[in-house]
N, C-alpha and C positions, 0 to 999 in steps of 0.2 A: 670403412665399413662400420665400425663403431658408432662414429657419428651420425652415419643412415642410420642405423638403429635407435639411436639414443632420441635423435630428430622425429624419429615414428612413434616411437613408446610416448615423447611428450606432448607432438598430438596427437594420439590416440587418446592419452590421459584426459586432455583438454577439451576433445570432443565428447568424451563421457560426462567429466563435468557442467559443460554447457545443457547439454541433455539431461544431466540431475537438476540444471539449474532454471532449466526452462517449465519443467513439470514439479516445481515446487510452489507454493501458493502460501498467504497468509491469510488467515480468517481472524477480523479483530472484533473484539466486545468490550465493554463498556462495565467494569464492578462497578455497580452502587453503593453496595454493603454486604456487609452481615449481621443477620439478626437471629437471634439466641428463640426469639418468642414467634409464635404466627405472626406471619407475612401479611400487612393489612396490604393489596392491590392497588385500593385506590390511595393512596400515598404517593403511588408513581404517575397518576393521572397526568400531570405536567408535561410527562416523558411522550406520549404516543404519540408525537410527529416526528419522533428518532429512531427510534427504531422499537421491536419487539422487546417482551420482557421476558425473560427466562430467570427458572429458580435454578438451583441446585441443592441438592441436601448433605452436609456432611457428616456423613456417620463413619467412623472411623475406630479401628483396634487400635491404634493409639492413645497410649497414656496420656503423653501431651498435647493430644489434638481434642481441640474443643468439641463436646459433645452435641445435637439436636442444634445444629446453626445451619442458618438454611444464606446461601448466598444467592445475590439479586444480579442480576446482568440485564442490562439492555441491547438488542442492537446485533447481528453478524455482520460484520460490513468487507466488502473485498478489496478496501485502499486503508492505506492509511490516514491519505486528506480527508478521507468523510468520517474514519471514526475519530479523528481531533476535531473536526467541526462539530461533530455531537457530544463529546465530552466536552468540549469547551462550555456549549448551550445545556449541557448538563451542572457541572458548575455554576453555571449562572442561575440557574432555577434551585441551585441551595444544594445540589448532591456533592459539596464542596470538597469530597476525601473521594470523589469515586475516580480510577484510576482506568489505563487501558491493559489488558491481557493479549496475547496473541497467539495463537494457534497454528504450526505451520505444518502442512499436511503435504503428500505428493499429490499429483492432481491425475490419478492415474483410476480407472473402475477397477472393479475384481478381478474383470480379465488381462488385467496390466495393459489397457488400450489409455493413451493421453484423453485427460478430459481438457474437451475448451470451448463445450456449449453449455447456454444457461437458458432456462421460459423467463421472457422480459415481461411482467404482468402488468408493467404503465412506468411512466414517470410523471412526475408533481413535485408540483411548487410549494405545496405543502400536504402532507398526507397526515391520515389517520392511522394508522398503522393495525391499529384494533380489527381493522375489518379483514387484515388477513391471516388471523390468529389463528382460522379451522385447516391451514396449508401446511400446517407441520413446520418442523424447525428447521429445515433446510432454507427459508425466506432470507435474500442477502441484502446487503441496499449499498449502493455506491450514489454518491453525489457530485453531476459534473456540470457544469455551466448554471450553479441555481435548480438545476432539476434533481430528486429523487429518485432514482431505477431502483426500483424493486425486482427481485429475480425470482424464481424459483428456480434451486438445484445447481447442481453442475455435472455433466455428461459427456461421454466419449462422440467423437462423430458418428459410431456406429446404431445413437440412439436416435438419430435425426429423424428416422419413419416413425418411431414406435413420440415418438414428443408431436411432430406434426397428425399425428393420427389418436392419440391417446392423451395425453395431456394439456394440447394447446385446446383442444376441443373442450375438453372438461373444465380446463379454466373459464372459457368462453362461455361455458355455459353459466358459470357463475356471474356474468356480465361484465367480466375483465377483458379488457385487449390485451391479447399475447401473441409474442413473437421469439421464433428463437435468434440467439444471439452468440457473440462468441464472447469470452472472456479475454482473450488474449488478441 
């Protein structure tokens, strides 16, 4: 009887784990720097076929945390192959100290439903990335075969009406092709 038990409790365990490990996700970006003085933009110019630029500002009650430094990131990406192939080509264009960070979140909405759809807004051989700056920062990019997916989001299945009714439309009307898709 023991052993029944002990044999339950550790798949029980194992299946919870699985389950934590199937709804955990990584989101990688790309540091370029930090810089103490305004952020000159076009400095990154080089960068827009990699991904998105994002700032951060650090303002900090810490003594020993540097004050008015603003950090530069490029890029959310949902693999790891595509954010080392954009830091690699980030390197190469001279950003020779910028490093990867990574982000790992559940992949679960506020109602605690699994997410594991994304709006596919194109792939490309090479993109501008500039043009989807007005989409907010949830914009992701995975790179597979030479192509570029650009995403919008990520969502539970229960959002499939309101993304086919609501968002792929409003994408489309921007003149993007959009489809949804699954992450996983």
């Amino acid at each position: 009887m023991k052993t029944y038990i002990l044999s339950f409790v550790c798949c029980l365990l194992f299946s919870v784990a699985s389950f934590a490990q199937d709804n955990q996700a990584t989101i990688y970006q790309i540091q370029l720097g930090a810089y103490s003085k305004d952020v000159d933009q076009s400095k990154f110019n080089n960068l827009v076929d990699l991904g998105l630029l994002h700032f951060e500002s650090i303002d900090s009650d810490r003594v020993d945390a540097p004050q008015g430094v603003t950090r530069v990131f490029l890029g959310r990406y949902l693999d790891i192959e595509t954010a080392e192939y954009a830091l690699k080509q980030a390197k190469k264009r001279g950003y020779t100290r910028a490093f990867l960070e990574q982000d790992e979140f559940t992949l679960n909405s506020e109602e605690g439903q699994a997410v594991n759809l994304t709006v596919q807004i194109g792939a490309f051989k090479k993109v501008n990335m500039r043009i989807f700056e007005g989409l907010g920062n949830t914009v992701y990019i995975t790179r597979k075969n030479g192509l570029f997916k650009v995403q919008l989001g990520v969502y539970p299945n229960t959002y499939r009406s309101y993304l086919e009714q609501e968002i792929v439309p409003m994408i489309e009307e921007r003149k993007y092709e959009a489809m949804i898709t699954s992450i996983r």
